[in-house]
Structures are given as structure tokens and as C-alpha cells.
N, C-alpha and C positions, 0 to 999 in steps of 0.2 A: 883628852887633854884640852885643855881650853885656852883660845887663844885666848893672848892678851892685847889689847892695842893700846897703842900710847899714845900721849898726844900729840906727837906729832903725824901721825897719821891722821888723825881727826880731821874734817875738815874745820876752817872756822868760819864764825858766823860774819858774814858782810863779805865774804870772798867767796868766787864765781870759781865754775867747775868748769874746765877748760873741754872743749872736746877734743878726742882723738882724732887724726888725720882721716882713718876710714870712713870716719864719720859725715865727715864736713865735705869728703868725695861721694857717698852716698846721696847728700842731700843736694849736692849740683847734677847727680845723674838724674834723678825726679823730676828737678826743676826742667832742665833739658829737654825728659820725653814732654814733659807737660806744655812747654813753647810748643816742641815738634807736633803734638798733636794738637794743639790750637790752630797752627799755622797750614795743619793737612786738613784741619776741617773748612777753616776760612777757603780756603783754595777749594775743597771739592764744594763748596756754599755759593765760589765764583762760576765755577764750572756748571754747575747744575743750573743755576739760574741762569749761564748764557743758555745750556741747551734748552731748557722752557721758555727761556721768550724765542730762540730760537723753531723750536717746534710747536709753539702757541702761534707766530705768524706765517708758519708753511700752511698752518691749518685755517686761518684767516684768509689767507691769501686761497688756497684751495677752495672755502665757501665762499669765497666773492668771485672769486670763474667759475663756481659750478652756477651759482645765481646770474652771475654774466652771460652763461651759456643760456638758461633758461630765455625759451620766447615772451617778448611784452604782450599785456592781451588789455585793450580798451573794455570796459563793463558797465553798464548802466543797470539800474534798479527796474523793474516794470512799475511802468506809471498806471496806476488808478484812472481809467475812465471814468468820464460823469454820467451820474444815470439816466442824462436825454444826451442826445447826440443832433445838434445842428447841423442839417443835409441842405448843401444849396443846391438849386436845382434850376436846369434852364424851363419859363414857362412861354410862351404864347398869348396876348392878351387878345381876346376876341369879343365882337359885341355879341349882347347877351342874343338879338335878332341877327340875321345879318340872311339877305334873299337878294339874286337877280330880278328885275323886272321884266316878264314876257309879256307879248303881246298873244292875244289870242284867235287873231284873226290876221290874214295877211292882207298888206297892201301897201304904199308909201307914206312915209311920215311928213304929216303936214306942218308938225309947229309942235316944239315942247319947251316947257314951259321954267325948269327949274333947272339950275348945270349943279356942278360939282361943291359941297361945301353946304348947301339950300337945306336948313332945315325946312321941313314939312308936316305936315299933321294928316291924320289918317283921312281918307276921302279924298285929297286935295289933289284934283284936275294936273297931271304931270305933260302927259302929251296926247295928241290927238292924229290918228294914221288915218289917211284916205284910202277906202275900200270900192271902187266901181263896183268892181264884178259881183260883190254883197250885196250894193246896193243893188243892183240888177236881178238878180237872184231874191230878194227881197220881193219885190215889185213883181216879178213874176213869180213866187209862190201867191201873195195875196191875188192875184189874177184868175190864180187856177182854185182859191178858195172860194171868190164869189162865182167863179162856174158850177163849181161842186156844190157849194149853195142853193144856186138857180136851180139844177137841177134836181135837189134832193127836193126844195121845193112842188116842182112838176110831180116827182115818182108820192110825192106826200098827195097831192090832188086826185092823183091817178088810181093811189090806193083806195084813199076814200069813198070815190066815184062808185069803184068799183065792186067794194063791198057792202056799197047801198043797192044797188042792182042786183045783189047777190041775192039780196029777203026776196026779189021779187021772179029771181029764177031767169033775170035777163039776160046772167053773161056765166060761161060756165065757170065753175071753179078753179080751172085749171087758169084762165085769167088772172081770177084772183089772187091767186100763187105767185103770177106770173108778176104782176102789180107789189104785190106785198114782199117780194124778194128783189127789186127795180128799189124800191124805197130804202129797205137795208144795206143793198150796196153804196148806194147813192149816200145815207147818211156816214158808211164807215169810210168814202172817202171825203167827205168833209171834213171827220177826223183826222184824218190823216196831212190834208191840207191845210187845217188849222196848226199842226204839229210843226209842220214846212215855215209856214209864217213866222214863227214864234222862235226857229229855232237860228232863221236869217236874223228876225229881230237882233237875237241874243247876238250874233256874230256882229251886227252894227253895230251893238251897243259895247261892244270890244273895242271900237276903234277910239274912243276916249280911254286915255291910263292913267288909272286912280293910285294915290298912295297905301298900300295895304297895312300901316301902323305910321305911329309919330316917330320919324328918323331924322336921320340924314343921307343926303344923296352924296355918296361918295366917288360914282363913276357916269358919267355919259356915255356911253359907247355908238350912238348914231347920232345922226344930224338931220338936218331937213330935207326930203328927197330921196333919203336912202329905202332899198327896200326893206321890209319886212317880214319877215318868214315866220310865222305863227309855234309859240312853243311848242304845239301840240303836234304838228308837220314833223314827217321821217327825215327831213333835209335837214339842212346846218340850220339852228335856230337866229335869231339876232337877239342880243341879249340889250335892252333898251338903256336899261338904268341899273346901280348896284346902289342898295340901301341897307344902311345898320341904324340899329338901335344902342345910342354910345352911353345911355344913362345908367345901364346894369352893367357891366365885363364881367366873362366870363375866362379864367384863366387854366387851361392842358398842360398838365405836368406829368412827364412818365417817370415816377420812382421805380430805382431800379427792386428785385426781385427780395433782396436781403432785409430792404427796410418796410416790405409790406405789411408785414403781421404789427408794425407800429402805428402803421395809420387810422385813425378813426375819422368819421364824420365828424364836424362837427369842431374838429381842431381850426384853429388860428394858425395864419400863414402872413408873413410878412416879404413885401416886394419892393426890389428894389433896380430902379431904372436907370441909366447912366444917363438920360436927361433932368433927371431929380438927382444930384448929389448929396450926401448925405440926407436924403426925407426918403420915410419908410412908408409906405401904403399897407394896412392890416385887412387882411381877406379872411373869410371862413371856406374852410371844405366842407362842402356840400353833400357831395356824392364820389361816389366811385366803382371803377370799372365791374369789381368783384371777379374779376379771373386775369393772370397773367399771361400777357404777348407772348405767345410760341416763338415768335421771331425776334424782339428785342428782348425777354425776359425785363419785362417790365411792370408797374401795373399803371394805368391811364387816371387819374383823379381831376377832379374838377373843381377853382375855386371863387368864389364866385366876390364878387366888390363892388361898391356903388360908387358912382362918378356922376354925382349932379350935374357936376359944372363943366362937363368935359375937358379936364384936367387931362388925363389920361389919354391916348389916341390908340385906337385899336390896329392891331397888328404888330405892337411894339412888341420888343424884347423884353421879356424883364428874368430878374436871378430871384426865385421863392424860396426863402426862409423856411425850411421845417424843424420844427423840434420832435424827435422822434424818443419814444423813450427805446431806452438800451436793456440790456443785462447788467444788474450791477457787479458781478463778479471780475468782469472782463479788464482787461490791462492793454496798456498801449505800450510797444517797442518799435525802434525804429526798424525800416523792414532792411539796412543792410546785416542784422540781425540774424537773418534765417539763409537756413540751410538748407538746401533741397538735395537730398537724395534719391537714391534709389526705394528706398523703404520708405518714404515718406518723411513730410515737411518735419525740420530738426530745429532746435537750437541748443547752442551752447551754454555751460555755466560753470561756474567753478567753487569747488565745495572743497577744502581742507587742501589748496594748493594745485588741484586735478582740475583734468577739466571732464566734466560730464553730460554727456549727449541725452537732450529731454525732448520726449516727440509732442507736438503742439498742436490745436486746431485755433485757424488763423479765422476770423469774422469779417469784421469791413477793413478795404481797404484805401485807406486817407491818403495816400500820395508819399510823402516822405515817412507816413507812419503806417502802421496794421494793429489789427484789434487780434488781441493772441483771447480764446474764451475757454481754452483750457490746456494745460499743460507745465502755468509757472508759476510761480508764488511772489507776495510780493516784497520779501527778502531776501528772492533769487538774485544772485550777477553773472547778467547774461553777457554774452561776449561781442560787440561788436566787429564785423567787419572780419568775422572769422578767415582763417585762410580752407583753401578744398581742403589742405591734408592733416587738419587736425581732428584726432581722434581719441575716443576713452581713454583716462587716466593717463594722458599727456600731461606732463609738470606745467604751471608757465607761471609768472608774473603778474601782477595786477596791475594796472592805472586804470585810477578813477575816470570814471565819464560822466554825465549828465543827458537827460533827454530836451531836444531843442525845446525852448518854451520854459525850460525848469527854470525858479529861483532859485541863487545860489546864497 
């Protein structure tokens, strides 16, 4: 059967379709959950984000006391040595001559002639000692040389005589023997007494004392009247005069043991004296000892410098300059750097936050510094000033340091 509709059923056109009650309670229940769950998200959105800043600064706060707990550790870089190393050194300046004056004959000093300060030239008359008993001795060897003479003369007659009587068979041979052996004696003590004479001479002619080179006299040690006692006598000697030669210095410097295998002949050496400030004297090294002092562990060098003008005064102090060459590999730390233990010389460093124990071999040692020549690189950071009880893969902390002397 088929419906029919009429128009009044129809809806018309420009007029709105009312909705049912259910409906319009429907669409207020949706709206609702849709608030309620906007307003549950916003709230767990508040929530959540307190607990995250919440648990982001327990966690902040936790790595700044575990980093708070961690020990600070000072670190410097190893500094580059240069490849000579300037060694001062205490030197001795001495003249290039320098001799006592003896006498060589005993007796009192009558007169001398030059004191303390007196340049002199070689030969030149210094003092002149009274000898009696030489002279005495003198005198009485020539005495016994013209007997020995006389005599040898006689036995020279005697011989002759006799071995002209001999062709004629008038004296026997046994004479002639006798004659001819009287003559030989007689001449070997001639010898002998010419020897005596010659040798008093030589002792008088000691009692004048000559300059043995062009110096200076730098000590008088007797005076007029004093006695003499001959260098060459077992007894206490008297030392007359002391003289140096100030126009060459020679200057003794003992390098210690480390810096030996750097020294050549031949090197330049600069000196310097606290009576010259700021002025440098340049010397050559000459020579050297070639073996090291058992007892100082040293080795003795010698350098030598001209001083025309006597500038310089011998026996001064002076500080000598060396330029020594080095290894160039080698690194300078400061020495409260190192660790001494029981296994041997350590230092510290620190590589990814640790600290790690590097065993060293240490070279010269400069005072507030040490020559490390092998053990560290020179991108290491090394630890200053370590404590005893730091040990491998300890955590710590960095602040920078510097080596004294560094630019910053």
C-alpha cells in the first residue's frame, strides 16, 4: 500500500527543522566530556611539567655536588726547552803566571828593592841577601884549588923527569908508576876543586834576586835583616816575594757532571764581576780536564782572557756564562710537579677527567724548575702541587696554571 503524504506533512521551504530534546541533550553531553577532557589534559600538562622542572633540578643540583665533591687540581702544559741552556758558574780568575820567589842560598837580607804593586821586567835586580859563610866557603874552596894546582904542577915535573931517566935505565919503573899515578891523582883533584869553586860561586851569585818574567809583585813577605832559609833546605823555606803575570787570566770553572758531554774547546764564555756591573768580559775555553772529579763529580775547564790593561785583578770572583747545548726534545716543569715514590720518579696528568700516573726521567735541575727528557708530551696537563694520596683514575677538576716566566 502506499503511503500517501500530504502537505501538510511536507516540510516547507525557508522553515527550520526543530531538533528533538534527545538531541540537543546529546550534544551537551559531548561538549562536556570534550571541556572535561581538555581541562584533564591541561592539569596533567601542569603536572607533568612541575615534575620535570622538578626532577631536571634534583638532577642539576645532584651534578653540581657530585662536581662540588670532585678535588680542584692546578695543571700546566710542559714548557719547551731551548736548545742551548745557559749554565752560570762560579769561576776563579787567576794570572796566566803566578810563582813564589825563593832564594837559593841562605843568609840575611840586605836590601830589596821593589814592595807590593812594582811592576818589573824580567832580569830586574829585586833584592840582594848577605851570605858570610858562602862567601867563606868560596874563598876557601879557591884556596884549595891553587894547592891542587901547585901540586898537580910538582907531580906533572915529577912525571916527566922521570920518564926521561927511564930511556936511560936510571930510575926503575916502578918510580915511574909511582910518578905517573902522583900526577893523575893530583890532576883529578884539581877537578874536583875546580867543581867546589864553581859551585860556591854559583851559591854567591844566589844572593842577588832576579825577576824570572815581566809581572807584578804582589806580596813582600821579608824585610831587611830577616833571615833566609834557602828553597832548596828541609827546613821552613822563606818565601821572598809572590809574582803574577796580570796580562793573560786564566779562569777554573768546575761544570758539574751533567753538562760535560756539552763542553767543547774552543767555546766562548762570558764573565761577569760584581765590580763591573752590567759589563761582560768574553773568554775562550781553551782546554779541559778530560776526566771527572771522583770527589766533586765535576769536570775542571780552563778559560783563558786577555787583560792588557789590568782591568781585571787576579783572584777575583767572577759568575761564567756557558752556553751549553741541550737535547731538544726535553720539557721544563716546575719541580713541585713531581712525585716521588716508591717505584720511582712519577707525575701526574689528566686525560678525559682522570688523573693518570706517568713515570719520568728528570735531567738538569734549575731550582724552582727541572728538565723532565722523557716521560711527557707537550700537550700533557700535568698536575701541580699533587697531594701524597692521589692515585690512578681519581676524578678531579681542572684550573688552569701557567709555567713562571710564561706569557699570558
Amino acid at each position: 500500500m502506499l503511503l500517501q503524504t500530504t502537505q501538510e506533512d511536507r516540510p516547507q521551504i525557508g522553515e527550520q527543522t526543530v531538533p528533538s530534546n534527545s538531541e540537543e541533550a546529546g550534544k551537551r553531553s559531548r561538549k562536556g566530556w570534550i571541556v572535561l577532557a581538555i581541562a584533564v589534559i591541561a592539569v596533567a600538562a601542569l603536572l607533568a611539567s612541575g615534575i620535570w622542572s622538578r626532577v631536571k633540578a634534583g638532577a642539576t643540583l645532584r651534578a653540581e655536588t657530585a662536581q662540588a665533591a670532585l678535588p680542584a687540581v692546578s695543571v700546566v702544559s710542559p714548557k719547551q726547552s731551548a736548545p742551548t741552556d745557559e749554565v752560570i758558574l762560579p769561576g776563579n780568575v787567576q794570572p796566566f803566571i803566578t810563582s813564589p820567589i825563593y832564594s837559593r842560598t841562605n843568609g840575611y837580607l840586605k836590601k830589596w828593592y821593589f814592595d807590593i804593586g812594582a811592576h818589573v821586567k824580567q832580569g830586574q835586580l829585586l833584592a840582594v841577601i848577605e851570605t858570610p859563610e858562602v862567601d867563606q866557603q868560596l874563598q876557601v874552596a879557591r884556596s884549595n884549588l891553587l894547592t891542587a894546582q901547585a901540586n898537580l904542577e910538582l907531580a906533572a915535573i915529577t912525571k916527566t923527569r922521570y920518564q926521561g931517566l927511564l930511556k936511560s935505565n936510571a930510575v926503575a919503573q916502578q918510580d915511574v908508576d909511582n910518578a905517573v899515578g902522583t900526577y893523575n891523582a893530583n890532576k883529578a883533584i884539581v877537578e874536583a876543586d875546580k867543581a867546589a869553586v864553581e859551585q860556591y860561586s854559583a851559591l854567591v851569585s844566589f844572593e842577588k834576586i832576579y825577576a824570572p818574567f815581566d809581572g807584578v809583585i804582589t806580596a813582600r813577605n821579608t824585610d831587611i835583616g830577616d833571615l833566609i832559609n834557602s828553597g832548596s833546605s828541609t827546613g821552613a823555606k822563606t818565601d821572598l816575594f809572590d809574582m803574577a803575570q796580570p796580562g793573560k787570566l786564566r779562569v777554573y770553572v768546575n761544570v758539574p757532571e751533567e753538562y760535560s758531554q756539552g763542553i767543547k774547546t774552543g767555546m766562548t764564555a762570558d764573565l761577569n764581576l760584581t765590580e763591573f756591573p752590567g759589563r761582560k768580559f768574553q773568554g775562550k775555553l781553551v782546554r779541559t780536564a778530560e776526566a771527572i772529579n771522583v770527589t766533586t763529580r765535576t769536570l775542571l775547564v780552563e778559560v783563558e782572557l786577555d787583560n792588557p790593561t789590568g782591568t781585571l785583578l787576579t783572584g777575583s770572583y767572577a759568575e761564567v756564562h756557558l752556553a751549553v747545548p741541550t737535547q731538544a726534545s726535553t720539557f721544563l716543569l716546575p719541580v713541585n710537579s713531581l712525585i716521588f715514590r716508591s717505584e720511582g720518579l712519577r707525575v701526574a696528568t689528566v686525560k678525559n677527567g682522570k688523573v693518570v700516573l706517568t713515570s719520568v726521567t728528570h735531567g738538569h735541575d734549575f731550582g724552582a724548575q727541572i728538565e723532565i727528557v722523557s716521560g711527557v708530551k707537550a700537550d700533557d696537563q700535568v698536575i701541580i702541587n699533587p697531594p701524597d694520596s692521589i692515585v690512578a683514575g681519581q676524578a678531579v677538576q681542572i684550573v688552569q696554571a701557567t709555567l713562571p716566566g710564561d706569557t699570558k
